[in-house]
N, C-alpha and C positions, 0 to 999 in steps of 0.2 A: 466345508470345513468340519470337522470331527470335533464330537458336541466334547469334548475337554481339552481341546483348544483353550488359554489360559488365555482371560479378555488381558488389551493392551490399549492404553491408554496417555498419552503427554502431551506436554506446550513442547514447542517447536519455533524458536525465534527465528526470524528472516535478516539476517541484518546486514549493513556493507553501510558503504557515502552512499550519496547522493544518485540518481538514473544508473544505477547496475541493471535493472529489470526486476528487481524483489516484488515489486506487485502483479509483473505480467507470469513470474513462472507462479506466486500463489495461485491468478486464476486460472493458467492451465492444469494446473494439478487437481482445482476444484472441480474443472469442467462448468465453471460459473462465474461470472464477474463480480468480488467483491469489492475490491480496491482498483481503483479510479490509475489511470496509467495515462502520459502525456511523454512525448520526448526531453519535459523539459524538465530540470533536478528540481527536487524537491516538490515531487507533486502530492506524494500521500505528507499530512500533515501531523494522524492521529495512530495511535492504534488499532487494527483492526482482526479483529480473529477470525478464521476460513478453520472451520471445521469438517473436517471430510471422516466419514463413518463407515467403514465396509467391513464386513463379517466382524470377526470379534475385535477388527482394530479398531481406536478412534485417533488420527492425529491432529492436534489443535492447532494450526498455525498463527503467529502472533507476525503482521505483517506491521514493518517498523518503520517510520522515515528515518532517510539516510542520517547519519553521523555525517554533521558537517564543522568545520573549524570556524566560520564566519558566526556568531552567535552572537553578534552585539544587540540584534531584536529580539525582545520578549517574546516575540513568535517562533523566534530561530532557535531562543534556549529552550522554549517550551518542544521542539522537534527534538530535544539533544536531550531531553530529560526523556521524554516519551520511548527514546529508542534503546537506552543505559536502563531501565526500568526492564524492561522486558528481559534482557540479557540475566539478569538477575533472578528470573520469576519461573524460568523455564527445564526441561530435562533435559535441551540439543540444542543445538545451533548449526543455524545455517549462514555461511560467511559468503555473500557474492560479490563477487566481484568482476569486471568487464575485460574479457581477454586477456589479451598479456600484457595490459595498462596494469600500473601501480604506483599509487599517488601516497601524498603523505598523508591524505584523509584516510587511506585504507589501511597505514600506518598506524592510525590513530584508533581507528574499529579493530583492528587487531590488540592492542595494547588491551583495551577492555575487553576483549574477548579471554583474554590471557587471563585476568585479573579475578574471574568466574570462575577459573578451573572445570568447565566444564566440555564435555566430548562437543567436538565441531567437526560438521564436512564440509570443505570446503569447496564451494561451487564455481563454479569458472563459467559464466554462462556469454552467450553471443557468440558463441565459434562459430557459428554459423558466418559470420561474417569477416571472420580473420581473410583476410589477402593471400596471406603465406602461409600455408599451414603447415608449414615443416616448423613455424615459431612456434607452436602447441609446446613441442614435450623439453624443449630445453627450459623452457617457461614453469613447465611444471615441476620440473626439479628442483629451478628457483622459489619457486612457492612453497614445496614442500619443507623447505630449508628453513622457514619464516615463522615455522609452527607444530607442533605436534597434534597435528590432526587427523582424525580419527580415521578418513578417508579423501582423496581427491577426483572430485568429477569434472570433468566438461562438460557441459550442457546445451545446449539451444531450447529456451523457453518458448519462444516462439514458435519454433519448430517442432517441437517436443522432441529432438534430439536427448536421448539417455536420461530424459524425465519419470521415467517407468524405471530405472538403474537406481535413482538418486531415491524414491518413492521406497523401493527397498531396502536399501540402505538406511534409511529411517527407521523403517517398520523392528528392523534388528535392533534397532537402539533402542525403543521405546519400554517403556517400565510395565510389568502384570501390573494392571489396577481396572478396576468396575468405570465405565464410561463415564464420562463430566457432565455432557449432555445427550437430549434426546439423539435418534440417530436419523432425524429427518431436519435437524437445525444447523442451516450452514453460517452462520454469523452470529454475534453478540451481539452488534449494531442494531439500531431501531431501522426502519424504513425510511421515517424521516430521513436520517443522518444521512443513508442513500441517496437518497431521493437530491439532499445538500451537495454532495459529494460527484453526482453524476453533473447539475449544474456547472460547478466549479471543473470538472476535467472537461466538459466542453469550449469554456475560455480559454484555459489553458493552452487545448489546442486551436482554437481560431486566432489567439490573440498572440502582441508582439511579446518579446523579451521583458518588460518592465510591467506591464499592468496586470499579469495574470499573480505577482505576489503580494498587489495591493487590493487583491480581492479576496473576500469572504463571502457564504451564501447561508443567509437563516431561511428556514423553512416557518411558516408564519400558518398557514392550512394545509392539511391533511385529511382529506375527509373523502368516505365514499357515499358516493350516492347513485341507489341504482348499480348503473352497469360504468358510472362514470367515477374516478377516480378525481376530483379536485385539488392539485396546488399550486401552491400563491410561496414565491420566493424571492426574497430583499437580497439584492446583491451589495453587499457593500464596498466604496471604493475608500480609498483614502482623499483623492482632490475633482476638484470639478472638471479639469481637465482628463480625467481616466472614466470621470461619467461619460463626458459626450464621446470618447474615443467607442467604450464599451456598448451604447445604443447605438452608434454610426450614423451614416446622414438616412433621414426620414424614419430611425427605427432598425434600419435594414439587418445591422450586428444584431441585435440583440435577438429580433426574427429570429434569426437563423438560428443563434445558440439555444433558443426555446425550442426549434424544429428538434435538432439533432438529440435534447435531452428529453423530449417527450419521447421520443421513438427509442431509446434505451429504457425509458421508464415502463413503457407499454411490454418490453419486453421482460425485464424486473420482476415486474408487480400482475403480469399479468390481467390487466385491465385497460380499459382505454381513459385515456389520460386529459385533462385538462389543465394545462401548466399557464400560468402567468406569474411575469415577471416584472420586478419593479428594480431600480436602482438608486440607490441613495448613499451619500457622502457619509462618513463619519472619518474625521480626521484623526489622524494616528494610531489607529485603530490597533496596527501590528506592532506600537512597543509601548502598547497600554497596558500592565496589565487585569488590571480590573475591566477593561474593553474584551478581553482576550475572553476571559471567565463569562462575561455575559455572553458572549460570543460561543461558547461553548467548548473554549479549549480551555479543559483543566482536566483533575483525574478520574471524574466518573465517567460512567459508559452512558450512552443513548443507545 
């Protein structure tokens, strides 16, 4: 790049409802896993930023959990506050949304998106898995209809279908300004909160429909020693009945979910890992909210 190349610098919100794929195309794009991905909605809880740095761009991404309408739990507003905040704070938005699905939650992300006045492309991701793909572009005419936005792409995050398209499309948008951060920092996030976060997307994915959103995971130690990485992590459930489901008989669940989240950790943190886990009740944990705050969901960063 030709050294007066003008540096370019912005936040970049990710925003849609609930399992669009907003954290699986963040970490394609990062080429790195920051935010935690399960098929089940509502799995990212907090904010998380994915910083990517190449030549004189830097763009910030601000990975948001979905907008959702159910919000009667202090956990659920706190996800609704978390993702309206970002919308606000940012120079771009990214609207995803799943196929040629259109719900009134995505009704709803649009209203606020509207209400920013600010440039949005709008993403269209999973085509990869459309049935009929002659519904693409009548679809997208509908969509375009809904909004004045800046750009419309189709995407496969997965696949990295037209992720390299959308990546540019950005970069044109982005504002001259001198870099936010170094250009070897790919997160805000502490390691801990990772470290929390990989915990919790492994039950997600092991576990049924109802106990992966009475669970929360505090990080308790973090220490290296040597060539060994030590953590010790409190899973918290809400009832006694989602303890013993979450250990399984003789330990066997909860085995596993420590196997599968060590072996993401070793790859993380690059170090070899010694993870234990404990589980303990704390009743209503998720429409507490001073539970929530010690818990670590409130506005500052880890």
């Amino acid at each position: 790049m030709a050294a007066d190349t003008p540096k370019r610098c912005g936040y970049v919100a990710i925003v849609g409802r609930p399992n669009v794929g907003k954290s699986t195309l963040l970490n394609h794009i990062l080429g790195q896993k920051i935010s935690i991905t399960s098929r089940k909605p509502q799995t990212t809880r907090h904010q998380v930023l994915g910083i990517k740095t190449e030549d004189n761009h830097q763009i910030i991404f601000v990975d948001t959990p979905g907008l959702h309408m159910n919000a009667g739990k202090a956990i659920n507003r706190f996800m609704n506050r978390a993702a309206t905040s970002a919308i606000r704070d940012v120079d771009l938005i990214l609207f995803v949304v799943d196929r040629t699905a259109w719900t009134e939650e995505d009704a709803i992300v649009l209203q606020q998106i509207k209400q920013s006045g600010l440039p949005t492309l709008l993403v269209v991701n999973k085509v990869d898995l459309l049935a009929e793909k002659e519904e693409l572009l009548p679809h997208l005419e509908v969509l375009a209809a809904k909004g004045d936005f800046t750009a419309i792409l189709p995407v496969s995050a997965l696949r990295q279908h037209n992720v390299q398209a959308l990546e540019e499309q950005i970069l044109a948008l982005l504002p001259e300004s001198e870099h936010f951060f170094p250009e070897d920092q790919i997160t805000d996030r502490s390691q801990r909160f990772l470290a929390a976060e990989i915990v919790r997307e492994k039950i997600m994915r092991q576990l049924g429909d109802e106990i992966p959103y009475a669970i929360t995971v505090q990080i308790e130690e973090f220490a290296q020693e040597g060539a060994v990485l030590h953590i010790s992590a409190v899973i918290f459930v809400e009832r006694n009945g989602q303890k013993r489901i979450l250990i399984g008989e003789k330990g066997a669940r909860l085995r596993s979910i420590g196997t599968d989240a060590r072996r993401d950790m070793e790859a993380l943190f690059d170090s070899k890992v010694m993870l234990r886990l404990w589980v303990k009740v704390k009743s209503g944990w998720s429409d507490d909210e001073r539970a929530l705050r010690s818990l670590g969901y409130d506005d500052k960063r880890e």
